[in-house]
Structures are given as structure tokens and as C-alpha cells.
C-alpha positions in Angstrom: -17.0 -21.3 26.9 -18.2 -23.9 24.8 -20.6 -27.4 25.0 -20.4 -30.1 25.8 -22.9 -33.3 26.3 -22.6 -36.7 26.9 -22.3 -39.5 29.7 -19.8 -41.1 31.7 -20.5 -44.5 33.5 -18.1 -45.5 36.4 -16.9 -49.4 36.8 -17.5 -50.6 40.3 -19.1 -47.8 41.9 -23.0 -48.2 43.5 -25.6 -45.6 42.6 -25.4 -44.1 45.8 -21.8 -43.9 46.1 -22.1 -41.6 42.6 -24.8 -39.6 43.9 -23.5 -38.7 47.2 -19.9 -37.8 45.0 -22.0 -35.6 42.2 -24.5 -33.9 45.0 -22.7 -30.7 45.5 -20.5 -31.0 42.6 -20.4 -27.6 39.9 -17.9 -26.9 37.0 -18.3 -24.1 34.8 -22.4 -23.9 33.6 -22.2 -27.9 33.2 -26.3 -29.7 34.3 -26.0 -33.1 35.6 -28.2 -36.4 35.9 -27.5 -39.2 36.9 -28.3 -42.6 35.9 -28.0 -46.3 37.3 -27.9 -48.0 33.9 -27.3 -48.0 30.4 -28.6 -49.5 27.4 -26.0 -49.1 24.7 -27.8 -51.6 21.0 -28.1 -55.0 22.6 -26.1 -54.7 25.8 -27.0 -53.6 29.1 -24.4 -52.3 31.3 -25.5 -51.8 35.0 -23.0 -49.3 36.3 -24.1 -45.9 37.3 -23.0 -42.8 36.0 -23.7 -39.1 35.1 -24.8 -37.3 32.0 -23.5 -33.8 31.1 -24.5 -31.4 29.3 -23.8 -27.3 29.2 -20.8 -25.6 28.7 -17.1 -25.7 30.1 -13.8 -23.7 29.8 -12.5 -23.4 26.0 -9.3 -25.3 28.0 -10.6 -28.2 28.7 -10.8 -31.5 26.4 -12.8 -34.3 26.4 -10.7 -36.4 27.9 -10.0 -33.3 30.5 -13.8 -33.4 31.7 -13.7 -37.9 31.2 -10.4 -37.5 33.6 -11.7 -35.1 36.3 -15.0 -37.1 36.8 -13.4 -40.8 36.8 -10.9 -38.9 39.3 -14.0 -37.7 41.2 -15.0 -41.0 42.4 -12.0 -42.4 42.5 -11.4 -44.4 39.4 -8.0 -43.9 37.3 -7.8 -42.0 34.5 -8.6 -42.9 30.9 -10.8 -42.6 28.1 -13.2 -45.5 29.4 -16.6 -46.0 29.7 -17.5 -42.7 27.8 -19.5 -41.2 25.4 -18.5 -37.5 25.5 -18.5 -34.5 22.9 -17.2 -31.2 23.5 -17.3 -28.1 20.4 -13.7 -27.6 20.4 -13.5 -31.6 18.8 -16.7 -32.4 17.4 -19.8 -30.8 15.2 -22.6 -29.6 17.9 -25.7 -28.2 18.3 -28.4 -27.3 20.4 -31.8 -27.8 19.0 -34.0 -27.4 22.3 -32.7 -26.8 25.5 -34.6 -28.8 28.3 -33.9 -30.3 31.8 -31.3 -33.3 31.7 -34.1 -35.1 33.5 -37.0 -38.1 32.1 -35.6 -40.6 29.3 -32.5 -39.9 27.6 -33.0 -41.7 23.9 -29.5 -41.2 21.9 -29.9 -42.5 17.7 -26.4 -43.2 16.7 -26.6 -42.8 12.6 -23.8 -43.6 10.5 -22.4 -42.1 7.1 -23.4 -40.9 4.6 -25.7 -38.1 5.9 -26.1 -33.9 4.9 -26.2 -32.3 8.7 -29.1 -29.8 7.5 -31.2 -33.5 7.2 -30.4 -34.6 10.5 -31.6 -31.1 11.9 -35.0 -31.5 9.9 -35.3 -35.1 10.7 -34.4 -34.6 14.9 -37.2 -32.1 15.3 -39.3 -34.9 13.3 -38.5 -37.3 15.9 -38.7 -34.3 18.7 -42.4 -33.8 17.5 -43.1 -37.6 17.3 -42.1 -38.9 20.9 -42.5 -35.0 22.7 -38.6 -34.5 23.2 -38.2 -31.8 25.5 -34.4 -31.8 24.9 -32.8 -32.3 21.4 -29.1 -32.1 20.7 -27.0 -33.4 17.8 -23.4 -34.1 17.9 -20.5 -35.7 15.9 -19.3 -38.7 17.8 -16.6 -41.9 17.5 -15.5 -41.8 13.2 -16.0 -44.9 11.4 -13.7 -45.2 8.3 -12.3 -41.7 9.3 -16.4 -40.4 8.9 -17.9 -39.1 11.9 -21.3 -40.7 13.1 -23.5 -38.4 14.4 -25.9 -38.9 17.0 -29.3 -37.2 17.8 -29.9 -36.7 21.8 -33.4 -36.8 22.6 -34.6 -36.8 26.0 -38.5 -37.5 26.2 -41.1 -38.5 29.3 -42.2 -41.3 27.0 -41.3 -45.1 27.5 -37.9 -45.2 26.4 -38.3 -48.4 24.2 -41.3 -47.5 22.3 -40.1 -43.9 21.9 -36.7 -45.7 20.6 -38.7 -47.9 17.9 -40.7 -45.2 17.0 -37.5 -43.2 16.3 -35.7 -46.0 14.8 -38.2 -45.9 12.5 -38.5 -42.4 11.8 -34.9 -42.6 10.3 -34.7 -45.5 8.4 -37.7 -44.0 6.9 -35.2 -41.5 5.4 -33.1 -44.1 4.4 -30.3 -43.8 6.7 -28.8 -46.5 8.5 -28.1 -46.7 12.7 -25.0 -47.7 13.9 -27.5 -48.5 17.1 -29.5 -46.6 20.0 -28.5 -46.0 23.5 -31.4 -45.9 26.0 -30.5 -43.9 29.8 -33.1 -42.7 32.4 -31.8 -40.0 34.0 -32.7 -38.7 37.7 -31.6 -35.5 39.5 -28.1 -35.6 42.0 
């Protein structure tokens, strides 16, 4: 088995068309929330989706798990409206495990940066805004250099936890490629 985390929005689909498709749903020892929106830098994109995290056959692929939950609610398949990281293709780790439920705050950090840092500085940011979830993953390469992203998932105003984050790493001197803001509900 190995990890995975990440979200998945769906194009076209209502909030309760998602929920009533993700109720019942179970693969492998995968948690899911779900979420009406997404706040990606400066865009919003209102389209629901689920988040993921847990662990799934070593056989599966990103684009495996992004196929059979776009296929789920009917949508084609493709490597669209993603953000998705599984161990067999990117760096993970789990820091604190929590419940995928509250405010999802995701700090997308680009290169240069010494992983051993990011772990210091996540449970920095953990401590600061009362994460009860923190995960950090490789994610999309810029200039064939992986950004890495710190998933924090906090009770706290979203926004102000975000800024207070932001913060906290340019602090370190280390630059963001931008946040991603998600509340996240139960199926």
C-alpha cells in the first residue's frame, strides 16, 4: 500500500450530485471530504469536488485514482482539474495524521529548499494556526525541480490562517509559488 493525498474538482457537477456519488464510496484505506469550492492564489473556482488522502494499491497511479473518480461521476477521463500525489511518484510524508475535516490550507513553495527545513518549518506553521493535519508532498516540477507543498488542515479562518502561514515562510526566506484555500465537509 502506499499514500496518497490530494483533491480532485469535477467540471459541471452540483455539490449534491458529488455527495450523493462519494456517500458510500470505499477504495483501499483512502478518507474522503468533500468540498464545494476552491481557492487556488487569486482564482476561485466554484466546482465541487473531493479531497483524498490515505493509502491505495502499490498498482495504482495518479492518474489511475484522477481516472476512476472523474469516471465516478461521470466525467471523461484525463488529468484535469487535479492536484494529486501518490508515493510511488512523488516525495511524501505524514507529519500528523488528523480528520480530512475543517479548513484545508495547502502552501505551494518553490525551489530551492532542503526537505529537513520544510519538516521544521510545517510543524512551525502546525503550532502557529493549530493544524490538526499536516502533510508534505512533492508536487507539479518547475524547471524539472519539484515544488513541494505543505497540507495543513486547521479549524481556524482559512484566510488569516493562510497569511499567518504565508508569513511564516517567507520569514525563512523561501518563496510561494501561491496557497490553495478548501473547506472540507464529510460525504
Amino acid at each position: 500500500m502506499q499514500q496518497i493525498r490530494g483533491f480532485i474538482w469535477f467540471e459541471n457537477k452540483g455539490f449534491d450530485d458529488v455527495r450523493s456519488e462519494f456517500k458510500d464510496f470505499s477504495l483501499d484505506s483512502v478518507e474522503l471530504a468533500l468540498f464545494k469550492s476552491i481557492t487556488m492564489g487569486d482564482s476561485k473556482i466554484s466546482q465541487p469536488g473531493v479531497f483524498i488522502t490515505g493509502r491505495v494499491d502499490d498498482g495504482y497511479s495518479s492518474k489511475d485514482v484522477v481516472n476512476l473518480f472523474r469516471e465516478r461521476v461521470g466525467l471523461e477521463r484525463g488529468l484535469k482539474g487535479c492536484d494529486v500525489s501518490i508515493e510511488s511518484e512523488d516525495t511524501m510524508k505524514s507529519m500528523v495524521k488528523g480528520t480530512p475535516k475543517g479548513n484545508y490550507i495547502g502552501i505551494m513553495i518553490n525551489p530551492p529548499y532542503d526537505l529537513e527545513n520544510i519538516y521544521a518549518l510545517a510543524s512551525r506553521i502546525a503550532d502557529s494556526i493549530k493544524a490538526h493535519d499536516i502533510f508534505v508532498r512533492t508536487i507539479e516540477s518547475r524547471d524539472d525541480k519539484p515544488l513541494v507543498c505543505i497540507d495543513l488542515i486547521t479549524h481556524q479562518e482559512p484566510e488569516r490562517a493562510g497569511d499567518e502561514a504565508g508569513q511564516l515562510v517567507s520569514s525563512e526566506g523561501m518563496k510561494t509559488e501561491k496557497l490553495t484555500l478548501i473547506s472540507l465537509t464529510g460525504p
